[in-house]
C-alpha positions in Angstrom: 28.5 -47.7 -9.1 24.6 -48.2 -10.3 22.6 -46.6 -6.8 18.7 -48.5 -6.8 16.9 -45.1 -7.9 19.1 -45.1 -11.1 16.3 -45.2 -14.0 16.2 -47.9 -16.6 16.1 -45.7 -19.9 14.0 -48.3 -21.5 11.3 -47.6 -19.0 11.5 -43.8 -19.8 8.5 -42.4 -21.9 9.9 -41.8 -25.9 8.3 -38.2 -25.1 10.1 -37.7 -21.8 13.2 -38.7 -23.7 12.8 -37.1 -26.4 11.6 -33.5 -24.8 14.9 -34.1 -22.2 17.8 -34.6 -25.8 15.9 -31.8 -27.5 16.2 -29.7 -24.3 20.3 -30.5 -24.0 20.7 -29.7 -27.7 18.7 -26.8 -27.4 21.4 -26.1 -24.2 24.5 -26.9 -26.0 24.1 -23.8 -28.2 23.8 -21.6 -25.3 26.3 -19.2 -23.5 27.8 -20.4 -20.1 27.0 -17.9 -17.3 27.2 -17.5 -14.0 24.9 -15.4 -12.3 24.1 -13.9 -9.0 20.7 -12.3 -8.3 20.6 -10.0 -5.2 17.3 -8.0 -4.2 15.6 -7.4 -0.9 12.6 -10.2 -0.1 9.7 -9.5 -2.2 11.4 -8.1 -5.2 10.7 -10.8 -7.5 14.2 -12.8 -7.7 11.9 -16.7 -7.1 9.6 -15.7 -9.4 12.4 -14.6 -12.2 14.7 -17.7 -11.5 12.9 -20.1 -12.7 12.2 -18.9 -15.8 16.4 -17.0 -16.3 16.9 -21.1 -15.2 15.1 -22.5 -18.0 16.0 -19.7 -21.1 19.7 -20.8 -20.1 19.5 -24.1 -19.2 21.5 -23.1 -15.8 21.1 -24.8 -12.7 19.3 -22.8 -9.7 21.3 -22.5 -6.5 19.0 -21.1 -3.9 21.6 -21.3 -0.9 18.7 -21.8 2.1 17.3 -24.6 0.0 20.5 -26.0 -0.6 21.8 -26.2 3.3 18.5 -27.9 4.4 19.0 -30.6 1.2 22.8 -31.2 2.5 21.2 -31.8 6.4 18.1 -34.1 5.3 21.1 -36.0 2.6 23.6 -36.0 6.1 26.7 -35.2 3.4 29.6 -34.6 5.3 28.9 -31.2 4.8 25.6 -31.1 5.8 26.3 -33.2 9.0 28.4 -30.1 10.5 25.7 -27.9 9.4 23.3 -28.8 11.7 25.9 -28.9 14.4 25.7 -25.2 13.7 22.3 -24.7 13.5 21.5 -27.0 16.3 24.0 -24.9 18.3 22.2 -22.0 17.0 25.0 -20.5 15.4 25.1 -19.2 12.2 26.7 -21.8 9.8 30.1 -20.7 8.4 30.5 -18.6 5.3 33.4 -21.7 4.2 30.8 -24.2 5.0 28.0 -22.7 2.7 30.5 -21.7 -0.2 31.4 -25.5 -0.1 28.0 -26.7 -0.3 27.9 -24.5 -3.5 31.1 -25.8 -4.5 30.4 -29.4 -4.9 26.5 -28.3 -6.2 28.4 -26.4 -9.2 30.5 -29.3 -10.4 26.9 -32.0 -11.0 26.2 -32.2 -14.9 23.2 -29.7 -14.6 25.1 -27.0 -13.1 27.5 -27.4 -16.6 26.3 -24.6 -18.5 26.5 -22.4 -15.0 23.9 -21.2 -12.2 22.1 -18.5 -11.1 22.8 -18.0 -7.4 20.2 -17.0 -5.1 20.7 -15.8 -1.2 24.2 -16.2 -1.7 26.9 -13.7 -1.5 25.0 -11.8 1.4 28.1 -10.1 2.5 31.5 -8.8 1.1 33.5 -11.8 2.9 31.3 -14.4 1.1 31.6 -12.8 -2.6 35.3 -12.6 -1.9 35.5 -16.3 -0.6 32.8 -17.4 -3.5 35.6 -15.4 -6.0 38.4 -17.3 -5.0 36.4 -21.0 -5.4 35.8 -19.9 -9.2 39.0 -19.2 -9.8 40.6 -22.0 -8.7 38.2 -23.5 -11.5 38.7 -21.1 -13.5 35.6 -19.1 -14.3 34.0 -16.0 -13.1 30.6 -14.7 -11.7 29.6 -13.3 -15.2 26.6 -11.0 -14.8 24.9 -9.8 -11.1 21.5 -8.7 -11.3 20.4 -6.4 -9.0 16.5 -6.5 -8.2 16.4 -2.7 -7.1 13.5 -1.4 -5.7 12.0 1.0 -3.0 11.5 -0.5 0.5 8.0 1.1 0.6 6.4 -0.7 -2.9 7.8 -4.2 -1.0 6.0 -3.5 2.3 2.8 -3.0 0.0 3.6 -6.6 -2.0 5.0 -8.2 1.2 2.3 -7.3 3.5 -0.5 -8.2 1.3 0.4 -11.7 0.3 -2.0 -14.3 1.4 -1.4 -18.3 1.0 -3.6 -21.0 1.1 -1.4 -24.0 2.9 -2.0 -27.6 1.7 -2.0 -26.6 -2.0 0.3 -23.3 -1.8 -1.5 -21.2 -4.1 -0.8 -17.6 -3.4 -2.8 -14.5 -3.6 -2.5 -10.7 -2.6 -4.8 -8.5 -0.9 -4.4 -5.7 -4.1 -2.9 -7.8 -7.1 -4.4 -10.4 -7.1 -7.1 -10.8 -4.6 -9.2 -14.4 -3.8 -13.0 -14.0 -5.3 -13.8 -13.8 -1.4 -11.7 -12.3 1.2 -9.7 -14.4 3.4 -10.7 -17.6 1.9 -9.1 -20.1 -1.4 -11.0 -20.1 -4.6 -10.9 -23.9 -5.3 -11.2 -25.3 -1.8 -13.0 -22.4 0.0 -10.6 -23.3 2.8 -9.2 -19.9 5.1 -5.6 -18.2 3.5 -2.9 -17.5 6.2 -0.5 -15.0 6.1 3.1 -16.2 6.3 4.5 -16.0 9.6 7.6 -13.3 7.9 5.1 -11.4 5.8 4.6 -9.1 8.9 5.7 -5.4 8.4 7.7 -5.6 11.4 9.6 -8.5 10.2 10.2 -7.7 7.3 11.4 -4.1 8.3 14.3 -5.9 10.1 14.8 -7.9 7.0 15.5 -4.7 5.0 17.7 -3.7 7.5 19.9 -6.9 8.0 19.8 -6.2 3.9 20.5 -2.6 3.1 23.4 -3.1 5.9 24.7 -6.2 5.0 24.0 -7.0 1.4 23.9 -3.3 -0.4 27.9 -3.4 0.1 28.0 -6.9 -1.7 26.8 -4.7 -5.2 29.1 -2.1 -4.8 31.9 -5.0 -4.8 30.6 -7.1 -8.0 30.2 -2.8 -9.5 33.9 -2.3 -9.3 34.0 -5.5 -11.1 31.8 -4.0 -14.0 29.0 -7.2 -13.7 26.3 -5.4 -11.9 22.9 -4.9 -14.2 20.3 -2.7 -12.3 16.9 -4.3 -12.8 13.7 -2.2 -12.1 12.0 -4.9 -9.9 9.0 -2.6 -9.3 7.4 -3.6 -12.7 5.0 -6.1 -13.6 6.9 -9.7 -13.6 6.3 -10.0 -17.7 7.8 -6.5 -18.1 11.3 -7.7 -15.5 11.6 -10.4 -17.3 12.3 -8.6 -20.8 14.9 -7.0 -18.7 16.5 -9.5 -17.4 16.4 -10.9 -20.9 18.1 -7.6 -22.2 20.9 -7.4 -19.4 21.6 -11.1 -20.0 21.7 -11.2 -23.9 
């Protein structure tokens, strides 16, 4: 069935084309995997997906994204989503791992995915476990972004945003040219409403209780790769590279 936002290929830029078959021939050549990236807030997993996401030609599954998608799209999945959240209840580990069902069976999810704020607990790697193998696969690699509670306060705390155009900025790495206000607009830089020290203390918590047991499970499976998420992005990413190859 041809939907109206399906795109006439003749009305497709040669380069666009062009870039896009190079890109899935580049792809075919490459390893399937499956990946999980776990790490407090702060310790770099959005700004390493991306670029795992591209190298691998894997689709990126961030699960908080994901649920509001389903809600605005009103799948059926979605609909009893925000009967949950409406209800302000928490919504259902079997509703979520479907959600990431159906996402991993679309074209660009073929190669595999990197999942991102999903298994936080024991229950949900278990339940995510027993999805893959009914199709048959695994969760290959789990990268772990390890690193001490005190260097993420220091990141977390510092990060400043300007809003309409969501350039970032940080109070010690990389500060505006004048305090407190954007570089291109001169306009003031908030401060996120969770980039509080007292929030994100109770964030660690919810974290090291809920989510630390989650990489002693994927351990006994042999998957977990310990990255040291303290180090400059460039320097993680020739980890991740490493752990991955």
């Amino acid at each position: 069935m041809a939907t109206n936002s399906a795109v006439n290929l003749e009305d497709v830029p040669s380069v666009d084309l062009m870039t896009e078959l190079l890109r899935r021939m580049k792809c075919s050549t490459k390893p399937d995997k499956r990946l999980v990236v776990i790490g407090p807030p702060g310790s770099g997993k959005g700004t390493q997906s991306p670029i795992i996401k591209d190298e691998y030609c894997l689709c990126h599954l961030a699960t908080g994204d994901m649920l509001r998608a389903a809600v605005a799209a009103k799948t059926p999945l979605g609909i009893k989503a925000k009967e949950a959240m409406d209800n302000g209840q928490l919504v259902s580990d079997d509703l979520v791992v479907g959600i990431i069902n159906d996402a991993i069976k679309k074209p660009s999810c073929q190669k595999g995915f990197i999942l991102d704020g999903f298994p936080r607990t024991v229950v949900q790697a278990q339940k995510l476990d027993e999805v893959l193998d009914k199709q048959g696969v695994k969760i290959d690699k789990v990268l772990n972004f390890a690193i001490d509670d005190a260097i993420l306060e220091e990141r977390i705390t510092g990060r400043w945003i300007h809003p309409s155009s969501g350039r970032t900025y940080h109070s010690k790495y990389a500060p505006p040219k004048v305090a407190g206000v954007d570089d291109v607009t001169g306009e003031p830089l908030i401060q996120r409403k969770d980039d509080t020290a007292a929030v994100l203390k109770s964030r660690l918590e919810a974290f090291h209780k809920q989510t630390e047991p989650v990489i002693d499970y994927y351990k006994k499976k042999g998957v977990v790769a310990d990255i040291h998420a303290e180090k400059p992005p460039k320097e993680v990413t020739v980890e991740v590279e490493k752990a991955l190859s």
